[in-house]
N, C-alpha and C positions, 0 to 999 in steps of 0.2 A: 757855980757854973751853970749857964742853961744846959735843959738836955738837946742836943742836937740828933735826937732820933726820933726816927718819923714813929707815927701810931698806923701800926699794921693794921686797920680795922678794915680799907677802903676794900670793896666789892668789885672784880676789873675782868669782864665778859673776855675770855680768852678768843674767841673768834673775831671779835672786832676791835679789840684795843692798840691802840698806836704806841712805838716803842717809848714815848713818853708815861704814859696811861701805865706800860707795862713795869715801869722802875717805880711804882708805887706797891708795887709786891714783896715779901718779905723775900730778901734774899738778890735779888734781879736789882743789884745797883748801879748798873751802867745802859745806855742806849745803846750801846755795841752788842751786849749780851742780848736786850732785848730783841733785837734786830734780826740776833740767832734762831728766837721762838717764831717770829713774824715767817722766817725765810722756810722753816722746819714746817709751822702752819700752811702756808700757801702750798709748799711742796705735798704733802699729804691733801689738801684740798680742805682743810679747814678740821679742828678739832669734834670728836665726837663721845668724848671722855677724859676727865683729868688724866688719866692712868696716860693717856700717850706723851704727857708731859712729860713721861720719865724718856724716852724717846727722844727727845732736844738734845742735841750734841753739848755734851759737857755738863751735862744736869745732874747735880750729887744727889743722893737719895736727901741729904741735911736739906740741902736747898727743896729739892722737892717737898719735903716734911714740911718746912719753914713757908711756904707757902700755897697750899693747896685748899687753905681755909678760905684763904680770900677769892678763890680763882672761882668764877660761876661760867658755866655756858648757857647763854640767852636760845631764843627760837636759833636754831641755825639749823639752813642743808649743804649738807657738804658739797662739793665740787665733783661731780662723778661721771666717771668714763664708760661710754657706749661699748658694751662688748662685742655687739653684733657690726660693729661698723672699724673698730680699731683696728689697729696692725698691734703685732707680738711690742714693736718698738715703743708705740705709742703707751702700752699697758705698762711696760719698762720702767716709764719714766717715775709712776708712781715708788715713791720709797717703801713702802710692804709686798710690791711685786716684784720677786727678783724674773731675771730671764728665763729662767726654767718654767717657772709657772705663768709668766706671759704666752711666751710660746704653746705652752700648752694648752691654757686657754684659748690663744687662737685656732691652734691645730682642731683642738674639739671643734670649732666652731666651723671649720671646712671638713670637717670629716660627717657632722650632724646635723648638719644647718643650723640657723638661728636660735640663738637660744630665745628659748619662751619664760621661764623663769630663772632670776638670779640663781636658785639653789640647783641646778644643774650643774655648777660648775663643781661641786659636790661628789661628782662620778668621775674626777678626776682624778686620779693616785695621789698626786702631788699633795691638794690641797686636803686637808686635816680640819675638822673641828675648829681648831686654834685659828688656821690661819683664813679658813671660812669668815668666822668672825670679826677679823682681824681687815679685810678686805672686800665684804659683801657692801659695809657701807657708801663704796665710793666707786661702785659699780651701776649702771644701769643698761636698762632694755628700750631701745627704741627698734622697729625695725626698718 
């Protein structure tokens, strides 16, 4: 009998591969699933580490495991939100900002003016180390 399984070798830029592109990945065998990664990518403003692949709705750590050899991120910059210009809503919308910490980011930003540097938002209680990291990427400063 032939074998009718693919050869997992192929290299597929998680920032810009199309949900075709993306069923060449071990594990990812349908373009519905893929569609999920694309919808999960955009929503966050673009990957910035494999690790938030675990993050995709419905991503088993096996599937994870089973393809994370092939997955590369090429030059990419994220998609990132003005903090000196946003409303609490607009920070919201990001999926690692819940409302609490939107809000609160705003609120800092009417109670201190502008922020000058991303790491100010650091003197916030809310945010943690973790979640510092987690959300510095997809933040910017224009004033």
């Amino acid at each position: 009998y032939p074998k009718n399984e693919k050869e997992y070798t192929i290299k597929v830029d998680i920032n810009t591969a199309n949900a075709k592109e993306l069923t060449n990945l071990k594990g990812i065998y349908s373009e519905k699933y893929a569609t999920i990664i694309i919808k999960h990518r955009d929503q966050i403003g673009g990957f910035i580490s494999k690790d938030q692949l675990r993050d995709v709705w419905n991503m088993t750590p096996e599937t994870y495991d089973g393809l994370i050899d092939q997955v590369v991120i090429g030059k990419y910059i994220p998609k990132k939100i003005n903090i000196n210009t946003c409303s609490a809503q607009q920070l919201q919308t990001h999926p690692y900002i819940d409302w609490k910490t939107a809000n609160a980011i705003y609120k800092y930003r009417k109670a201190n003016g502008n922020y000058k540097k991303i790491e100010e938002i650091k003197k916030i209680h809310l945010i943690n180390k973790k979640t510092y990291l987690k959300i510095a990427p997809y933040l910017k400063i224009i004033d």
